[in-house]
C-alpha positions as CSV (number, residue, x, y, z in Angstrom):
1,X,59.2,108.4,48.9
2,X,60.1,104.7,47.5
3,X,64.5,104.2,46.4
4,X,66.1,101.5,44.8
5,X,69.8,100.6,43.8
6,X,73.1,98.4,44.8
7,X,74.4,100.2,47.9
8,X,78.1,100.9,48.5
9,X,81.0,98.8,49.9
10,X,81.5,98.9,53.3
11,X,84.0,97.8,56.1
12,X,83.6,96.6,59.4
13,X,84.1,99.7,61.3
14,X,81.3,101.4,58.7
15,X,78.4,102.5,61.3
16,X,75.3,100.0,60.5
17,X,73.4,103.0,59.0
18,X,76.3,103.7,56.4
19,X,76.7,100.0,55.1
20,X,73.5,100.4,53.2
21,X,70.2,99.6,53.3
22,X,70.6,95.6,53.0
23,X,72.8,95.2,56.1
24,X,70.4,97.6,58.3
25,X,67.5,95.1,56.5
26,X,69.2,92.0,58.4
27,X,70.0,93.6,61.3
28,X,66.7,94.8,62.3
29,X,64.4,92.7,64.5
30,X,61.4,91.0,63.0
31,X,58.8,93.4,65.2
32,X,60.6,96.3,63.7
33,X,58.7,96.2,60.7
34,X,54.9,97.0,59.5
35,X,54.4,94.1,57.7
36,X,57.4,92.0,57.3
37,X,61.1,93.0,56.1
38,X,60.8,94.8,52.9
39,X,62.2,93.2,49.4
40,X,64.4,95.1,47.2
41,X,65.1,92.0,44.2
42,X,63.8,95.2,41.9
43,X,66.7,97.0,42.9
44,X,69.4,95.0,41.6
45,X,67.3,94.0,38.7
46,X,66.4,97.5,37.4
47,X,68.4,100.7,39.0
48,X,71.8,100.1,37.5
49,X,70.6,99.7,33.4
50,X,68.3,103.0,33.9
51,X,70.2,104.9,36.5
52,X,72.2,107.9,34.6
53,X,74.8,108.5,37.3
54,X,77.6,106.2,38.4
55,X,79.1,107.0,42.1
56,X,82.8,105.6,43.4
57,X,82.4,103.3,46.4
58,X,82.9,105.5,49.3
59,X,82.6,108.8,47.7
60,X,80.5,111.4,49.2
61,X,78.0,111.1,46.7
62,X,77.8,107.2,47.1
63,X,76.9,107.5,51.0
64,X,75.1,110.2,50.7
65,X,72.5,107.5,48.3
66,X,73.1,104.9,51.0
67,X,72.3,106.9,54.1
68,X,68.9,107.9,52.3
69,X,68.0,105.0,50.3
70,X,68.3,103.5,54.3
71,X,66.2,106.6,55.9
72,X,63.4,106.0,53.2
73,X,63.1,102.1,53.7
74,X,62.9,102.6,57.7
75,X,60.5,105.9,57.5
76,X,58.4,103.5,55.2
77,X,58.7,100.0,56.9
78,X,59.4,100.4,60.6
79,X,56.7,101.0,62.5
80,X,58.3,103.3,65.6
81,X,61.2,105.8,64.9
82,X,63.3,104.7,68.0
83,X,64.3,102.1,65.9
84,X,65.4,104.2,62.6
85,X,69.4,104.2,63.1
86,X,69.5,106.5,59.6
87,X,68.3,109.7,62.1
88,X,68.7,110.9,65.7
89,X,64.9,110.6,66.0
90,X,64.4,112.7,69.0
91,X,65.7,115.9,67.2
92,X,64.8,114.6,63.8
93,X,63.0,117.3,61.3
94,X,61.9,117.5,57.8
95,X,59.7,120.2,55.7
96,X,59.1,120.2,51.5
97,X,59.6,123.8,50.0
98,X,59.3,125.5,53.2
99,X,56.4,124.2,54.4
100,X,55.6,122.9,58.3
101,X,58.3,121.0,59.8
102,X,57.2,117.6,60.8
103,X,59.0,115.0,63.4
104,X,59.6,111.5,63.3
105,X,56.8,110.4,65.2
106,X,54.3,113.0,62.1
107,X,56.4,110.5,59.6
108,X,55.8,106.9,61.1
109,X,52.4,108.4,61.6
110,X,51.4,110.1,58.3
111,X,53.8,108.6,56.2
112,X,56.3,109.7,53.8
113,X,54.3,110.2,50.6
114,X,51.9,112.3,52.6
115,X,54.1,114.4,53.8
116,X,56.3,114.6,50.9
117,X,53.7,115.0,48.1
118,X,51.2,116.6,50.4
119,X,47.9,118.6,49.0
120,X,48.0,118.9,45.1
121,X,44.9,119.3,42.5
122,X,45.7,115.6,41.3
123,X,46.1,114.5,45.0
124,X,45.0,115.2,48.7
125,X,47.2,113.6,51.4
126,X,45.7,115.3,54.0
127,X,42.9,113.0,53.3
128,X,45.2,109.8,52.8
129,X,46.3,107.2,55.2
130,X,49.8,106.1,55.5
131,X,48.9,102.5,54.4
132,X,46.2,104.0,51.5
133,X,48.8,106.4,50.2
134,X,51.4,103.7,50.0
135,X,48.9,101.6,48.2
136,X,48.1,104.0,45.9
137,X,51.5,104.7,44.4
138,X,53.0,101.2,44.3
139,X,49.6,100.0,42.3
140,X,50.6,102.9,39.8
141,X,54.4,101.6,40.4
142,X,54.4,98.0,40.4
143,X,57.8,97.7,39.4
144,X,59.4,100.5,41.8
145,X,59.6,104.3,41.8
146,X,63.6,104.6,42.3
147,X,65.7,107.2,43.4
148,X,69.5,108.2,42.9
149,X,71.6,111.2,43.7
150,X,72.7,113.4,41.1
151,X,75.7,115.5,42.3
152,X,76.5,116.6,46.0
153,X,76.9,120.5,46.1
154,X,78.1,120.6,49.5
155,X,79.9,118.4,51.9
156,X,78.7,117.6,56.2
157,X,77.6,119.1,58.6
158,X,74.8,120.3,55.7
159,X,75.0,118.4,52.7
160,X,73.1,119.7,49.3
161,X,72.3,117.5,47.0
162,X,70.1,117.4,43.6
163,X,68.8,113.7,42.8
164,X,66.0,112.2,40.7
165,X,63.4,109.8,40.9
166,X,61.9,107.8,38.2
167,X,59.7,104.7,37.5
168,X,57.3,103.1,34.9
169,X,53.8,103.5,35.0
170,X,52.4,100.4,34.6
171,X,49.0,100.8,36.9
172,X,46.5,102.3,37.3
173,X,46.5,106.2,39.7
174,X,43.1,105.6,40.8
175,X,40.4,106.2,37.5
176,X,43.6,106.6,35.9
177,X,44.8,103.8,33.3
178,X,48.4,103.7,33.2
179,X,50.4,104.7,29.8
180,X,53.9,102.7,30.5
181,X,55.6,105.7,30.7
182,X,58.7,106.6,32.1
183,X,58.0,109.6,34.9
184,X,60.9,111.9,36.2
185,X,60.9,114.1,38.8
186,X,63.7,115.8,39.9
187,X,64.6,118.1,43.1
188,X,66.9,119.3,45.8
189,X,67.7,118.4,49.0
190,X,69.6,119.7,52.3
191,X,70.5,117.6,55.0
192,X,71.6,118.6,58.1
193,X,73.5,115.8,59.9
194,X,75.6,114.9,63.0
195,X,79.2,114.2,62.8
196,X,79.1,110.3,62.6
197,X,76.8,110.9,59.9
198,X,73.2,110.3,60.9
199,X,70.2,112.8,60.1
200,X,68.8,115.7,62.2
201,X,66.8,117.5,59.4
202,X,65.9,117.5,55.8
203,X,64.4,120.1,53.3
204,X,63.2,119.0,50.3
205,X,62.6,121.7,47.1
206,X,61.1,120.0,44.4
207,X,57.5,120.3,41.9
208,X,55.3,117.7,42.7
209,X,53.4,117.8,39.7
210,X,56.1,116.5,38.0
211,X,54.7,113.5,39.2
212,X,51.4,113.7,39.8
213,X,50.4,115.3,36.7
214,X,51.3,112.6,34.3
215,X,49.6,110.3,36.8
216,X,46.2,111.9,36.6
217,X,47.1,112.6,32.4
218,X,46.8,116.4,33.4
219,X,43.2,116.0,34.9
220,X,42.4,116.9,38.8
221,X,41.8,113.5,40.0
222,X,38.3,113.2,42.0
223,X,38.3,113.2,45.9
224,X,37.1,110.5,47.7
């Protein structure tokens, strides 16, 4: 799924994946990636005038929205899991309301909006690729689907946490013209993660035709 937003403060004993997703940006090599490092300039530009939470530096609620805003870039950029420092990617696990878990190497396979959005009447992943998929939703987002957390509910080793995602649609969701609208969707998560604070498992619970349905303007979309 695509996040975007100024990341935390840090110090220099912060483990790289908990300094946010700018310093694991420069510290990765240049064949980590897919195609190139990945440019947030939206981030800074956009996230903090539409975000509706506001999280201390350092808070649990602050790293918790660093450590994922740095899973989703790495999941969607870098190209073999070995080098994701967000997760422990030989134990790594992650399922959407109870379905199938996957594993890293299903994720840098699949990809992320795949696997998170999966098989809907406005939207068949199974028949998607991971570089069509991403195409599809940043042509309907050209300006960023972003992300935040909303409150934490519970604290390591298994963190809960309800957040929202959010962005304009301002192209077109295949046959689909865009209508500029703001779309929302909003869900929980539960994390399960190792004591230095890297990710073994997530469970996602949200409706995905809280997305997708405004997309398609309530219509099936056709499949290809």
């Amino acid at each position: 799924m695509t996040v975007d937003a100024t990341d935390s403060t840090t110090t220099d004993e912060t483990p790289l994946w908990l300094q946010g997703r700018d310093a694991v940006v420069a510290a990765a090599a240049a064949e980590d990636w897919r195609n190139g490092a990945p440019d947030y300039h939206l981030t800074d530009e956009i996230v903090p005038r539409e975000r509706v939470t506001e999280h201390a530096p350092g808070s649990l609620e602050a790293i918790v929205e660093d450590l994922v805003r740095v899973f989703e870039m790495e999941v969607s950029h870098k190209k073999d899991p070995a080098t994701w420092v967000s997760l422990v990617a030989e134990h790594y696990r992650g399922r959407v309301n109870g379905g199938p878990w996957q594993d890293a190497e299903e994720f840098a396979r699949i990809g992320s909006y795949n696997i998170l959005i999966g098989d809907n009447p406005y939207y068949e992943g199974a028949a998607e690729t991971f570089e069509s998929s991403h195409k599809i939703f940043h042509t309907a987002f050209p300006n960023g689907f972003f992300w935040e957390v909303l409150e934490v509910l519970s604290g390591p080793p298994t963190v809960s946490f309800r957040w929202r995602h959010w962005g304009s649609y301002e192209g077109p969701y295949r046959e689909h013209q865009p209508t500029g609208a703001t779309i929302e969707m909003f869900g929980v998560t539960i994390a399960r993660v190792t004591e230095d604070l890297r990710i073994l498992e997530l469970e996602h619970f949200y409706d995905n035709n809280q997305l997708l349905g405004p997309l398609a303007h309530g219509c099936p979309v056709s499949r290809s």
